[in-house]
C-alpha positions, -999 to +999 in steps of 0.1 A: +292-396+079+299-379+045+268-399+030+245-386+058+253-348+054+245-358+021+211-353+027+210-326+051+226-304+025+209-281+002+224-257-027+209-225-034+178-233-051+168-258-027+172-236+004+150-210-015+122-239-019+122-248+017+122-212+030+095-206+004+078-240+016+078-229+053+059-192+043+033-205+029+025-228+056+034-199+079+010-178+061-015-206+063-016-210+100-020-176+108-058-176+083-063-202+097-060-183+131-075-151+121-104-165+104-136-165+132-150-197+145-172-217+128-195-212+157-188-169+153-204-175+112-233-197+128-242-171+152-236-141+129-259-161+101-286-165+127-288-130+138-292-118+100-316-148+095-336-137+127-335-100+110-345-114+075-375-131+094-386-101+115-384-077+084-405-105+066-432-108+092-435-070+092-441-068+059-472-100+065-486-077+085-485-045+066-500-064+034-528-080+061-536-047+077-537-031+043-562-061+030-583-059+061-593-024+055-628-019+047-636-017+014-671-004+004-686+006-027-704+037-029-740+042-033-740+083-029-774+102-025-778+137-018-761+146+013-746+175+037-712+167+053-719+192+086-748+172+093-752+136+081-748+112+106-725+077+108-751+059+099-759+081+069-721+080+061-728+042+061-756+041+036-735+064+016-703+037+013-682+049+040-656+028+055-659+027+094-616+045+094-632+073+067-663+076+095-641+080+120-616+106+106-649+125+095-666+127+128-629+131+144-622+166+122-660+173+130-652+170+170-618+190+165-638+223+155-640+212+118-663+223+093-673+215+056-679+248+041-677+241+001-675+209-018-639+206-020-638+206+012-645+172+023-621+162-007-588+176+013-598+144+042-568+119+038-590+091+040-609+096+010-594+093-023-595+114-056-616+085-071-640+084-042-646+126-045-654+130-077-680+102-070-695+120-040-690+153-051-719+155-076-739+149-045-725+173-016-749+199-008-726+229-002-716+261-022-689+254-050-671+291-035-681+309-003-694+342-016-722+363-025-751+335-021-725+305-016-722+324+019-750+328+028-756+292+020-728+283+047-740+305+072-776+291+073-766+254+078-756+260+110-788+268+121-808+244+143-827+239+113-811+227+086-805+247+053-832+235+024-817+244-007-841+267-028-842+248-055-828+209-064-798+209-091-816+200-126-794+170-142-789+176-180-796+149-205-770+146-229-758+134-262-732+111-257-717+120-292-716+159-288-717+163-255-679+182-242-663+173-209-675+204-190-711+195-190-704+157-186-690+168-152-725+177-143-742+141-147-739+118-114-716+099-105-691+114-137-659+132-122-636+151-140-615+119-147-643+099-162-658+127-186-623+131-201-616+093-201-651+091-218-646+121-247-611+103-253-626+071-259-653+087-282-626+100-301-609+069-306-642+052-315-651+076-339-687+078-320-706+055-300-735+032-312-749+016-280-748+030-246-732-004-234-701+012-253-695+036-223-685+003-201-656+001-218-641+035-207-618+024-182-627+036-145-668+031-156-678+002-132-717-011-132-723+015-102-715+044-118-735+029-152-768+025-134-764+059-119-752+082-152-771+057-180-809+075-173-793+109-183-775+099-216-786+092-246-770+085-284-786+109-309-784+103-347-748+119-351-724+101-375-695+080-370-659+082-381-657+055-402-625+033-411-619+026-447-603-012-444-594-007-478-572+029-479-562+036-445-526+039-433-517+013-407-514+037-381-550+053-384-567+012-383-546+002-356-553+031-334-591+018-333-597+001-302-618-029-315-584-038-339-555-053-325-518-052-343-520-085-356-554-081-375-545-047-390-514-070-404-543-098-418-556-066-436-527-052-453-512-089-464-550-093-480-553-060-494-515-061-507-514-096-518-553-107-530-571-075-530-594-055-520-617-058-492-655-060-500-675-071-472-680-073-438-683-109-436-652-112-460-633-089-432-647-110-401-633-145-413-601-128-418-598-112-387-609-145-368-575-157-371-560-137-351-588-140-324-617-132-314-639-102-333-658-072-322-694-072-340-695-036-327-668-034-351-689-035-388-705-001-376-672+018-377-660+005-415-667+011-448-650-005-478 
């Protein structure tokens, strides 16, 4: 008897074990109890899957909506907003949504009495004004003449201007902003994009230069090229051989890495003496810009 309450007999420490023991696995059972059903996680996953899916779908169709607009490139002529038609609108470059919301505010008791104007439709972007603008047949203001202007297109008749807007011919190289403004198809935008690229040039040599002004697509080319030319004004030219890093780099036909082919030649073998010396150099850091000899000097 002694031997078997032997082993149902604990001292301190071990009673503290087994009550510890018996916690835990009380503590355990009731997780175990608390936490919610594997089938509860399955369903709750689902329903945020389903959401993750709908939200995704929406999106699909926003992106396709958005690439199914229309998307038409512009070919403006001289026109009147109060009284070109859809098809007109059409020739013009209209999409069929920037017809619609032009005919709509027409129908609403809408009417186009200046240029800016047709700019404030929603439909018709910044970009896409100053493209048309050039060729809306309204007053800039409504007053003096300008009013009379508006008041005589709504006659029966419509209004023949007096006399057809003469388009400048300019000097690329001296012309300023203000009176680039005036050439078709050149917004405010472009003609500063143009005079700061002119700048960084240091002057333009060949009209296929004006490309390269960022927003100048082959439309807008074609439409401004008969009105500029390039008159006999000199360039800013580099000096390969004395400029600072900062002033070569800036040029836009020189990239980092060649300005750094320049300064190891002139710092380590010298001077720079030709233009064919300076192109084999420059090739090994990619490809060179013949316009490029025009705009150095050594």
């Amino acid at each position: 008897m002694d031997s078997f309450k032997k082993w149902f007999t604990f001292n301190r420490g071990e009673r503290i074990a087994v009550i510890t023991l018996l916690a835990a696995i009380l503590i355990l059972i009731v997780v175990c109890l608390l936490r919610p059903s594997r089938q509860s996680i399955d369903e709750a996953s689902l329903h945020n899957l389903d959401s993750l899916l709908a939200l995704r779908q929406a999106a699909i169709e926003q992106q396709q909506d958005a690439g199914s607009q229309e998307v038409a490139e512009l070919h403006p002529f001289p026109f009147n907003p109060n009284t070109a038609t859809e098809e007109e609108w059409r020739q013009i470059g209209l999409t069929e949504r920037q017809i619609r919301n032009v005919t709509n505010y027409k129908a609403n008791g809408g009417s186009f009495r200046t240029k800016d104007d047709l700019g404030r439709l929603y439909t018709i972007s910044e970009e896409e004004f100053a493209l048309l603008r050039p060729f809306i047949e309204l007053p800039e203001k409504v007053n003096g003449e300008g009013e009379e202007y508006a008041k005589k297109q709504w006659k029966e008749e419509p209004y023949q201007p007096a006399e057809k807007r003469v388009i400048p011919i300019v000097d690329l190289n001296t012309v300023d902003s203000t009176t680039l403004v005036d050439l078709p198809q050149i917004g405010p935008y472009t003609a500063m994009r143009i005079i700061e690229y002119r700048e960084k040039l240091g002057g333009f040599v060949d009209m296929e230069q004006l490309r390269e002004v960022k927003g100048m697509d082959s439309t807008r080319f074609a439409v401004a090229a008969p009105y500029i030319n390039i008159g006999e004004t000199p360039l800013r030219r580099l000096d390969v051989n004395r400029d600072d890093f900062k002033t070569l780099v800036h040029h836009p036909y020189l990239s980092y890495e060649q300005v750094k082919l320049i300064f190891n030649q002139r710092e380590k073998r010298g001077m720079i003496k030709s233009w064919a010396q300076l192109e084999t150099l420059l090739r090994e850091e990619g490809d060179v810009n013949p316009m490029l000899e025009y705009y150095l000097k050594y």
